[in-house]
N, C-alpha and C positions, 0 to 999 in steps of 0.2 A: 271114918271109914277104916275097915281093916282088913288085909289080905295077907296071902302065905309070901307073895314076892312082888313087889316094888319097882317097878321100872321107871327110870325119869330121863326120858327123851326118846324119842322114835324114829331115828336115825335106821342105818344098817345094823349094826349093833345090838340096840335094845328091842328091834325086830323080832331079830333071828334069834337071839336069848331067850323070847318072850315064845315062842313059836318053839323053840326046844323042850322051855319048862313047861308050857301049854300040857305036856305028857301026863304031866306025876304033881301039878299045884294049879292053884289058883292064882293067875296074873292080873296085877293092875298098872298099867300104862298111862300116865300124867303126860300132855306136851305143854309146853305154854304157847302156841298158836294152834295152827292148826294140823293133823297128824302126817300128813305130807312135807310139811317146810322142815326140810334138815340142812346141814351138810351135803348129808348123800343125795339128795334129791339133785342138788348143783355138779355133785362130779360129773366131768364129762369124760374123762381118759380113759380107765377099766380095772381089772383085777390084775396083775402080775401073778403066773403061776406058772409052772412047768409042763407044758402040755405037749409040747415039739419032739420029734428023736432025736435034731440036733441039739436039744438044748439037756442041761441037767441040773440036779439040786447044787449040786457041788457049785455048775458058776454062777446059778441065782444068790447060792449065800455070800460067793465070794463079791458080790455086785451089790449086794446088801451091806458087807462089811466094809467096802470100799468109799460106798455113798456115806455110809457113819463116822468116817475118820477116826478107829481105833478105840469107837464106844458101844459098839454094840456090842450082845452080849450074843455071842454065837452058840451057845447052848438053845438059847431060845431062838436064834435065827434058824437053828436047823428044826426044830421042832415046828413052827410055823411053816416054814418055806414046803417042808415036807409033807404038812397036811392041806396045801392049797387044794389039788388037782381034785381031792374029795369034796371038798366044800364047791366049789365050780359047778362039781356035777348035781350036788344038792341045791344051788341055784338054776340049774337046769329045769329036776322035776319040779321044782317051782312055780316055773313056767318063765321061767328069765329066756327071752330069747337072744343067743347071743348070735352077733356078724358071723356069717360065713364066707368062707370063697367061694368063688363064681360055682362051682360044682353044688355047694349047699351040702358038700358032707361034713369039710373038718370048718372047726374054726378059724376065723382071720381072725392071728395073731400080730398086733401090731409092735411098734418099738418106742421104747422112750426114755429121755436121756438119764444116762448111767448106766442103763440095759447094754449087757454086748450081746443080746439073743434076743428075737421075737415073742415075746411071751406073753403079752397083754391080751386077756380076752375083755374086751367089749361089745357095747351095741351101738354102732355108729359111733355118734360124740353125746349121748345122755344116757351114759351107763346109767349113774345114778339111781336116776328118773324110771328107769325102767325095773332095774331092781327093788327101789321104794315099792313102786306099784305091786308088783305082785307080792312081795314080803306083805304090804296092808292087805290085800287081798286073802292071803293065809291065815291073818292074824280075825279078819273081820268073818272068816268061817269054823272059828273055834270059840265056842260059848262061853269057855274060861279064861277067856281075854277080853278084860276089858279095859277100854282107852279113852282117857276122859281129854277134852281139848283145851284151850285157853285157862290152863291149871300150871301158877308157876309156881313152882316148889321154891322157900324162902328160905328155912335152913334141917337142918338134920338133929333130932333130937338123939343124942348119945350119952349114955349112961352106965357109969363103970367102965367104958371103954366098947360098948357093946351099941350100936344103933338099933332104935325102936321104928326108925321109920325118921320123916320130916313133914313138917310144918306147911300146908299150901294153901295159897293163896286165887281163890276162881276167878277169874275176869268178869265174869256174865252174873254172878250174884254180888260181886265186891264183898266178900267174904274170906277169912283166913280161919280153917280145919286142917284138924290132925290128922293123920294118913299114917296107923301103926302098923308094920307087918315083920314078920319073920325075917325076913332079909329085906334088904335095901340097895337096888343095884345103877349107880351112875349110869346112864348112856348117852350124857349131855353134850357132848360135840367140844367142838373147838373155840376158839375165843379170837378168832380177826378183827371183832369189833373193838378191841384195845388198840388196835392201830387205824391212824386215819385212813389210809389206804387201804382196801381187804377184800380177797376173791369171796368173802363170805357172807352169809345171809345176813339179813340184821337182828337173828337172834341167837349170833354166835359172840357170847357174852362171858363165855366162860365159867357159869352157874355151878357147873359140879364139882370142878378143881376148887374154886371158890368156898363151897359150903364142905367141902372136904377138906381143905386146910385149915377154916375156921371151928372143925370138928376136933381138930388134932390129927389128921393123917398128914404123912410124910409126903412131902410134894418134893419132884425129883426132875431137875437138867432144865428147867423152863427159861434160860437162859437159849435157848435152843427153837428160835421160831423162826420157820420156811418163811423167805417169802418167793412168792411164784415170781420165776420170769414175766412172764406175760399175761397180763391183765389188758383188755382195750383199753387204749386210750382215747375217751370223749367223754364228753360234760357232761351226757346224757346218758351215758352206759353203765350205771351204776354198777358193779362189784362182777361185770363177766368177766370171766373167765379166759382165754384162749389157749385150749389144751396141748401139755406138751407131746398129745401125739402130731399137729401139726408136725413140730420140728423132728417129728422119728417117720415120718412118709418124706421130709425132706427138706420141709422150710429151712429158712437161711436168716438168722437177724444180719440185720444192715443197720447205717447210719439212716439219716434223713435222705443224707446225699447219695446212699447207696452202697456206698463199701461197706464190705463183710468186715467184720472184726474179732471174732470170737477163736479163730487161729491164732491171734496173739496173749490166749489166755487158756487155752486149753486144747493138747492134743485130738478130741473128741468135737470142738470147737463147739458149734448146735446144739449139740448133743452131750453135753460134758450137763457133769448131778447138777442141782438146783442153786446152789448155794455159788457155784463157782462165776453159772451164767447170770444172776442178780446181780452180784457184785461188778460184773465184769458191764451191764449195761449200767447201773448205778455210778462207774469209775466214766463211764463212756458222755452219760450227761451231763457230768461234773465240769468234762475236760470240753467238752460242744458246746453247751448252757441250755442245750435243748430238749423240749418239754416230754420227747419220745424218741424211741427208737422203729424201726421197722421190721417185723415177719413177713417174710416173702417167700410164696408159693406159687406166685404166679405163673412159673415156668412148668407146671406139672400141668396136666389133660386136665382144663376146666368138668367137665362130665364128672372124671374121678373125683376134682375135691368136691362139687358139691353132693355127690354121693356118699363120699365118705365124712364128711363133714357138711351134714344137711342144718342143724341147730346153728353153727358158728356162721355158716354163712349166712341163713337168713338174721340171725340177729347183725352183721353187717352192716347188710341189703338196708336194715332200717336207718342206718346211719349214714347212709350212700358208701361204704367201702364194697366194691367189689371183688372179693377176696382172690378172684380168678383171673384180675384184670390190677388190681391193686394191692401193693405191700399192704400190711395190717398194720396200724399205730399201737407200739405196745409198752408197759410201763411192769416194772416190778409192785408186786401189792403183797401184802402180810396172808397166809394161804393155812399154813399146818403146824400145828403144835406139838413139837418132837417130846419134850416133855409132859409132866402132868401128875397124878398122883402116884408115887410108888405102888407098882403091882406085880404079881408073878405071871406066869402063862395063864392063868386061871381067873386073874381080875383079882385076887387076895388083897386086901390092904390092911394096913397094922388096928384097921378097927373092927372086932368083931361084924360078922353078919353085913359087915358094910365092903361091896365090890365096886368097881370100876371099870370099864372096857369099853373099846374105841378112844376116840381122841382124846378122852378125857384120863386117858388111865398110860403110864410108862409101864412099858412088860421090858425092854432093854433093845428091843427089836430095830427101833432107829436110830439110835446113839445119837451122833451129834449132828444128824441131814438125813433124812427120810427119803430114800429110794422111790422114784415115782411108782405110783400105782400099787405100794404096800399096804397101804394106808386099810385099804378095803376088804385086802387078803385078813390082816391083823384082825380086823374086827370080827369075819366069821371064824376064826379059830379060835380066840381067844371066851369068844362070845358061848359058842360049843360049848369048851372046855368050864368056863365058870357055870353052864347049865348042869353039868355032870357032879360037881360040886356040890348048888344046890340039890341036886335029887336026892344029895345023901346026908344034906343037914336036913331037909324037910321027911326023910324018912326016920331020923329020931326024936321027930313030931315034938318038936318047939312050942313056947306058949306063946300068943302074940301079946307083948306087954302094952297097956296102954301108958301114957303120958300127959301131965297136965296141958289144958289146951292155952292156946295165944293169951298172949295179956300186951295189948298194947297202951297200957295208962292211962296218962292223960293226956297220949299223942291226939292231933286237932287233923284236922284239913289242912291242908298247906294250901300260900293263897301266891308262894312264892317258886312258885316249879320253874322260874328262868334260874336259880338257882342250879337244877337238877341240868337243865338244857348246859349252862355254860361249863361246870364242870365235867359234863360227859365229853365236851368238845375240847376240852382245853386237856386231860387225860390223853387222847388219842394223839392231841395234837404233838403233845411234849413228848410221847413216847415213838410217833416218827419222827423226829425231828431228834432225840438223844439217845434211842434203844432201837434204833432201825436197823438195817442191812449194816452201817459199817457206825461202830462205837467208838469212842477215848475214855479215858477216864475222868475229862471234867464233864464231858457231857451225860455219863452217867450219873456222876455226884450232885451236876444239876436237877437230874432228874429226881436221886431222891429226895431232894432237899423242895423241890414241889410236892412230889406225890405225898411225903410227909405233913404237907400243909392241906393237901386236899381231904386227906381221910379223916385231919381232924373236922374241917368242914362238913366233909358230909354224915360221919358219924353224929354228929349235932343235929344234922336235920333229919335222920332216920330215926332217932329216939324222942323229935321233937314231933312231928308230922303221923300220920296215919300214913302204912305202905299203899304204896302202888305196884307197877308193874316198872315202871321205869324208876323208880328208886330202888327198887331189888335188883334192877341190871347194873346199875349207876355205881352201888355198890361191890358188884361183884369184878368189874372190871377194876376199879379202884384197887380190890383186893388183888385181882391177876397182875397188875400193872407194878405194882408193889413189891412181890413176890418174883417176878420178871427181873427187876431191878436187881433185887438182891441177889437173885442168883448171877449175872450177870455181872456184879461187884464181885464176888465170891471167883469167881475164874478168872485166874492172872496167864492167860496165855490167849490166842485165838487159835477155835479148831471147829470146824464144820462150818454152820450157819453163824456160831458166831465170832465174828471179826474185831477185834481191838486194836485200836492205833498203836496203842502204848505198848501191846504185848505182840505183837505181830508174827511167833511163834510161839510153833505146841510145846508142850511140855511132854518129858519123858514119862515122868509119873501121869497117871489118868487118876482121875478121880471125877466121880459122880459128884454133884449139887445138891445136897439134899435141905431141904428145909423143913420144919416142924415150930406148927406155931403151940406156945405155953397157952393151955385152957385151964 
């Protein structure tokens, strides 16, 4: 197959890129499930953006720069922060309908922690959800987009330094074909599923960071991973969510037994950035031995929360929490990947024709703790910005280079996929349990001194076996897990998200993480 532009994931991100460059090229859109399951289809919180008269750029950047601990790059915070309210309004004529207040003129703008201003536009609690939808909707009424499903892209074929395109893999034929095109743009989401714990889908594997380190791009700060306060806590709740706007209309974490605690850990208490209130329930159940902690709203107009929170509370309702009547059992889970591939405002990366943007791409924006609700703004500006880009490499009308196709040997069947199962469990397990929420330096060293034994394993059975789907995941998390580590070796201080026992302060000098693997 061959096109002008290359899309791989259909997030927010490679949406609204796909739907810019829809103008001036021909798009093709690869998911590996189906075009709905992302990241974004999960957010439930909103956009962060300056839309109030009380509010301004000036303290959104300064609330940006504060959540980053002294890594963000403020060039680029003001350049993003600056172009939200445009992009808002382009989710609009979309047909995004976003919350109002009671009158139905302006927006309800809600609050969330690190925010000192109202700025959150959402739709109830499944922004996401609602954004997906209509972004597909756009995408599915433009005839030069097309989007193929259960298509997992394996690796990136680059040559000279310049990407032709990558290598995929169909589910529904069990076939591996080439996919050469003019540019080649990342939009593959986040990678939670490296940790046992994780607010995110299960096919956030980390695939593009992945095949873009193993291409030779510079992967930068991934020492540097959110995890959410609050995650439900039940055996059955698999990877929900409980949005930090709960705790910005008012929630309170508590003990079991009820007392508030988060005054003895930050001015903001609730409401203090991500990284502060993890740690601070992660310190809480160390010191208790207990399996959760409490979000409680109870005290607010039952009507309000389930109005304003209609998804959280029915998913609840199935577990019998009454969210109106009952604290919420809630645990920290691995959420947002402040790192990722080095990129500029534009999604650039040091290989040609090959971009990045969204989770998978670092522009400098969150430094060392991602600002709630940036996550989303980030992605349509930068998304934009790299479609402007493209229109002016595809108007010096490029040739598409082809590339020899797949050779997988003498790889066989594998008749041993508990292989594939216990290393993918045993990866997740090691890195909550040595690269979680709060690190040391032997639990690090232990870690690489696993993942070092793993990737010789699985390297063996990826060049011994015929690919799959879960051996291209198995692999790729392997790689992110690796690459985590090291970066995380590599930082001799603790700053933002991440926490070192041994070094328990920042250092004066900053310096970025950068990794690059020899090809």
């Amino acid at each position: 197959m061959k096109t002008d532009i290359l899309v791989i994931g259909s997030g927010i991100a490679g949406l609204y890129l796909a739907i810019k460059a829809s103008e001036f090229a021909n798009v093709v859109i690869i998911t590996k499930k189906e075009k709905a399951e992302s990241n974004t289809n999960y957010a439930q919180g909103g956009i962060a953006s300056v839309l109030s008269p009380t509010d301004s750029f000036e303290k959104h950047v300064k609330d940006t720069m504060m959540a980053g601990d002294g890594l963000c790059d403020k060039k680029i915070v003001e350049k993003i922060v600056k172009n939200g309210p445009r992009h808002i309004q382009e989710l609009i004529n979309l047909g995004v309908n976003f919350s109002k207040v009671k009158n139905g003129e302006k927006l309800d703008l809600t609050r969330e922690g690190g925010h000192t201003e109202h700025r959150v536009v959402h739709v109830k609690d499944f922004t996401g959800k609602e954004i997906e939808n209509n972004l597909l909707n756009a995408v599915n009424n433009r005839p030069n987009i097309k989007v193929y499903e259960n298509h997992v892209a394996i690796n990136l074929k680059v040559k000279n330094n310049a990407c032709l395109g990558c290598y995929v893999y169909d589910r529904m034929k069990n076939e591996v074909y080439n996919l050469s095109a003019k540019i080649t743009i990342l939009a593959t989401g986040g990678a939670g599923k490296v940790y046992l714990y994780t607010s995110n889908p299960d096919i956030a594997s980390g695939d593009g960071i992945a095949m873009a380190y193993r291409a030779g791009a510079t992967i930068k700060n991934m020492e540097f991973f959110q995890f959410h306060p609050t995650c439900l806590y039940h055996p059955y709740a698999k990877s929900f969510l409980i949005s930090e706007a709960v705790r910005g209309e008012g929630g309170v974490l508590k003990t079991i037994s009820g007392k508030e605690f988060m005054d003895n850990y930050h001015e903001m208490a609730s409401l203090a950035p991500r990284d502060i209130v993890a740690r601070a329930i992660d310190n809480e159940l160390k010191k208790s031995g207990d399996e959760h902690v409490c979000l409680d709203i109870t005290f607010k107009d039952a009507d309000f929360v389930k109005k304003r929170f209609p998804n959280i509370y029915k998913k609840c309702m199935e577990f019998g929490i009454d969210m109106t009547k009952d604290p919420i059992p809630v645990v920290p889970a691995a959420h947002y990947c402040c790192g990722g591939v080095k990129t500029d405002i534009n999604g650039t990366t040091d290989i040609e024709n090959l971009f990045v943007i969204g989770e998978s791409g670092s522009t400098g924006l969150h430094g060392a703790n991602r600002l709630a609700s940036n996550s989303l703004l980030e992605a349509l500006v930068v998304s934009n910005n790299c479609s402007e880009v493209c229109q002016s490499i595809i108007k010096s009308n490029p040739t598409i280079q082809e590339f020899e196709p797949w050779e997988e040997g003498n790889a066989v069947d594998s008749n041993e996929n508990v292989v594939v199962t216990n290393n993918w469990d045993e990866i997740r397990r090691l890195m909550w349990n040595y690269v979680g929420i709060v690190r040391s330096n032997k639990r690090l060293a232990r870690a690489k001194k696993r993942i070092t034994n793993l990737q010789e394993e699985i390297n063996e059975y990826y060049w011994d076996f015929k690919i799959t789907p879960d051996l291209i995941e198995l692999r790729n998390i392997a790689t992110l897990a690796e690459v985590i580590i090291d970066s995380a070796i590599m930082r001799k201080e603790s700053r933002g998200i991440h926490f070192n026992l041994d070094f328990p302060d920042k250092l004066k000098e900053i310096k970025d993480t950068l990794i690059k693997k020899r090809v």
